[in-house]
N, C-alpha and C positions, 0 to 999 in steps of 0.2 A: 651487497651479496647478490650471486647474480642465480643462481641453486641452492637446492636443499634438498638433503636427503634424510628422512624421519630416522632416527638412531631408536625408535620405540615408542609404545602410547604413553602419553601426560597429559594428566589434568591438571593443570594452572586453575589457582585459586577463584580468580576471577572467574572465567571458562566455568568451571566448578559449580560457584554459585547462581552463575546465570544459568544452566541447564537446569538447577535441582526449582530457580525459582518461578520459571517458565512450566517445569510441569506441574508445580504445584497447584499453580493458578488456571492449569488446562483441568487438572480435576478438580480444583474449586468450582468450575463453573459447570464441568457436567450434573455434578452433588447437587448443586443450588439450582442448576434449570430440573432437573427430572424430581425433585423431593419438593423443591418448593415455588418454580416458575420462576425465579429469578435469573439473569441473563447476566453475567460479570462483563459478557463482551460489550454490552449494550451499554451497561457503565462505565464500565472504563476504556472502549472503544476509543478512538478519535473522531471526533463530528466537526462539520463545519464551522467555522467560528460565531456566525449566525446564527444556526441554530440552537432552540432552547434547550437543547440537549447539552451545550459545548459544555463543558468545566476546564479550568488551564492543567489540573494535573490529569488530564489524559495526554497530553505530551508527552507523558514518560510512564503513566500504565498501558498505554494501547500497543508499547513495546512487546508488554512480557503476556498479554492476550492471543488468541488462536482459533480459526473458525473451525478445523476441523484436527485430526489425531496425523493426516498425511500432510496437512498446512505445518504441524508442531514438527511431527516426525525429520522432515527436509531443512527446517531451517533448524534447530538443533545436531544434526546432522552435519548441517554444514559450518555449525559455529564451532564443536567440535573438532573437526577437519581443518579448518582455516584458523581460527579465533586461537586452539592451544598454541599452533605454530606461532603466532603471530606474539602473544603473551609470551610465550617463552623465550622470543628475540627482543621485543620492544621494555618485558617488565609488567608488572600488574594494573601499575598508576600511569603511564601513557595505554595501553591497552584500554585500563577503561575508559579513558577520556574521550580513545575515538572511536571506541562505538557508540557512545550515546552525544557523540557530536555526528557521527553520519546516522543514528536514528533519529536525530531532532531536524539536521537535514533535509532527509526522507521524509520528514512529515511535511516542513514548510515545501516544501516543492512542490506534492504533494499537494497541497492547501493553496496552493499557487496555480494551478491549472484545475483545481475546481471554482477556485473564484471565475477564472475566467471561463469555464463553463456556466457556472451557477446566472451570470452577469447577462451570459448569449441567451440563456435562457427567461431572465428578466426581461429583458427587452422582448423576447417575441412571446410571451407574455401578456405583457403592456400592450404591445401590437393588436393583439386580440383582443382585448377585455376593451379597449378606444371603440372597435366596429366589431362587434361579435356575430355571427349569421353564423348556418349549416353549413356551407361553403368558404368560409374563413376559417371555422374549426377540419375540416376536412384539410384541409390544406396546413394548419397550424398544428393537426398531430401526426401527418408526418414526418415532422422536422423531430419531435421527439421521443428518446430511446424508451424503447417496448412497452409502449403504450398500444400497438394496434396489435400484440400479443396477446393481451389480457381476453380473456371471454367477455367477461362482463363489460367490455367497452364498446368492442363490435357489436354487443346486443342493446347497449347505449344508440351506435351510430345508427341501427337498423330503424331503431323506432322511432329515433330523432326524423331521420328521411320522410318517414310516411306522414310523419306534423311534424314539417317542417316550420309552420307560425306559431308550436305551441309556446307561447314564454317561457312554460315548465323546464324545456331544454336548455334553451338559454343561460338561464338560472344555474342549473346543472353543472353547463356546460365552465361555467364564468369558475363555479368551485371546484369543477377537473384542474384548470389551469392553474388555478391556484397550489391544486397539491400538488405539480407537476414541477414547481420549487420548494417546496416543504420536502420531497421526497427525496431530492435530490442532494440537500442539504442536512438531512436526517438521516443518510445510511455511515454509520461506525464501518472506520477502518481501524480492522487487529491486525498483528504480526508484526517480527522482528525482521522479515525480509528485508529491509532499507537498510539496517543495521549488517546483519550476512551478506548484501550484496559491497557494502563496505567491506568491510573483511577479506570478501574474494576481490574486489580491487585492492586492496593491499598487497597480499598475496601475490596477485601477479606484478606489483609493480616492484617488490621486495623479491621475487623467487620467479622470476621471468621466465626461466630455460628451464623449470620443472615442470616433467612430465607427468599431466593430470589422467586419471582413469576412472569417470563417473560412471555411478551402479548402471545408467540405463545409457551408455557410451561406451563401448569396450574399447573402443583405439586412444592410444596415448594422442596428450593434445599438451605442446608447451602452454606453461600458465598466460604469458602475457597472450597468446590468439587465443586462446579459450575466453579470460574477461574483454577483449573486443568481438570476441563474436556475438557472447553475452549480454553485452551492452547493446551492439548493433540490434540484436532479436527484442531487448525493452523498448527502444527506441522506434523500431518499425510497430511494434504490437502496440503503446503507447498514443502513436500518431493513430493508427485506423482505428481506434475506438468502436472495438467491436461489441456491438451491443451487450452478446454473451456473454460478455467476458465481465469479468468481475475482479479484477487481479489488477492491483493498482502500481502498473509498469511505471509511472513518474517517481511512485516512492520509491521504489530501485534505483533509478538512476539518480534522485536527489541522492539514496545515500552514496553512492559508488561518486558520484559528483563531488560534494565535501568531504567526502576518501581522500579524493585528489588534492584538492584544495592544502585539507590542513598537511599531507605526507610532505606535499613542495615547500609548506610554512615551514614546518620540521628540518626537511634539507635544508635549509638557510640558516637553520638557528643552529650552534652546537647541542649536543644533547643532555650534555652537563649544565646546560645554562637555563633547560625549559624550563624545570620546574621551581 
């Protein structure tokens, strides 16, 4: 099918319950951080595998988690929007298969360019703590992200400068580097985005010549150049690693990536034969 025209709204079962169970767990977690300090995202987040934070079943909690109400807001939004269509053509039981095969995607890819972060980072690390000086650390924090941000670091390096032979810094300095991998490996990723941006690759690979009109886009955009424009914008934002940024573009693209994967396993199989 090369178009689709919405004949009206439906909620599909699935669709359904993944909406009701996504907000349930966003105001689970407001109740439990504001009444009793505990953080759902911080549990059931996704962490590095390293870290002593990991557990295996955030694999598939850190899906239906959310950091903020316009994080929940857009990607329910768009599960709605893509995800009914998508269940109402595919069926409930492949539906759900491929989202939580491009959500699990999304996390190893995901997981897969912070190893190879986390690793760059060991090593220049190591680098340091081998010859540590004033002048090896100055040089070894600015290789890494928003650390010369901090206040309290710059008032670190100020005092470090003027004893420059105090050992005390040294010291110091040896357990900055240290956290500069624990920290790294210790921030939870939430959201279902890996899983929606599947969806919107599906979508356009299923409904190609439909014409999309998103809330803060007003001109019609066929689906398939809307999910490669989409994709190219993860893919650029992804590589420049901007410090600010905090929005984890690999996970998008791992899920839109094994989107593609299982939709062309699918073409090849009959459909009566998948299951």
């Amino acid at each position: 099918m090369s178009n689709f025209r919405p004949s009206g709204i439906s909620l599909p079962t699935v669709v359904k319950n993944l909406l009701i169970i996504n907000g349930l767990c966003y105001l689970a977690n407001v109740v439990l951080e504001s009444r009793f300090n505990i953080s759902l995202n911080e549990l059931c987040g996704l962490y590095y595998p390293e870290s002593h934070y990991f557990k295996p079943f955030q694999l598939v909690t850190h899906v239906f988690m959310h950091g903020s109400f316009m994080h929940l807001f857009f990607n329910m939004f768009s599960l709605w929007m893509f995800g009914s269509v998508l269940e109402n053509y595919w069926g409930p039981k492949r539906f759900f298969i491929y989202y939580f095969v491009t959500a699990l995607g999304a996390a190893f890819l995901h997981t897969g360019v912070n190893a190879y972060e986390v690793n760059k980072i060991k090593t220049e690390v190591a680098a340091y703590q081998s010859n540590p000086s004033y002048d090896a650390f100055i040089s070894f924090q600015n290789k890494d992200i928003g650390l010369s941000e901090n206040e309290g670091f710059q008032q670190f390096i100020q005092e470090w400068h003027m004893q420059k032979d105090n050992p005390m810094f040294i010291k110091n300095s040896l357990e900055i580097a240290d956290a500069i991998v624990q920290r790294k490996m210790n921030v939870p990723t939430v959201g279902a985005s890996g899983a929606v941006f599947g969806l919107l690759l599906a979508f356009g690979m299923l409904f190609p010549n439909t014409e999309l009109i998103m809330l803060f886009f007003p001109i019609p955009v066929k689906a398939k150049y809307f999910v490669m424009i989409y994709g190219a914008m993860e893919l650029f934002q992804g590589i420049s690693n901007n410090p600010s940024d905090n929005v984890a573009h690999f996970a998008h693209l791992g899920g839109m990536l094994f989107g593609f994967i299982l939709i062309k396993y699918w073409n090849k199989k009959r459909k009566d034969m998948f299951y």
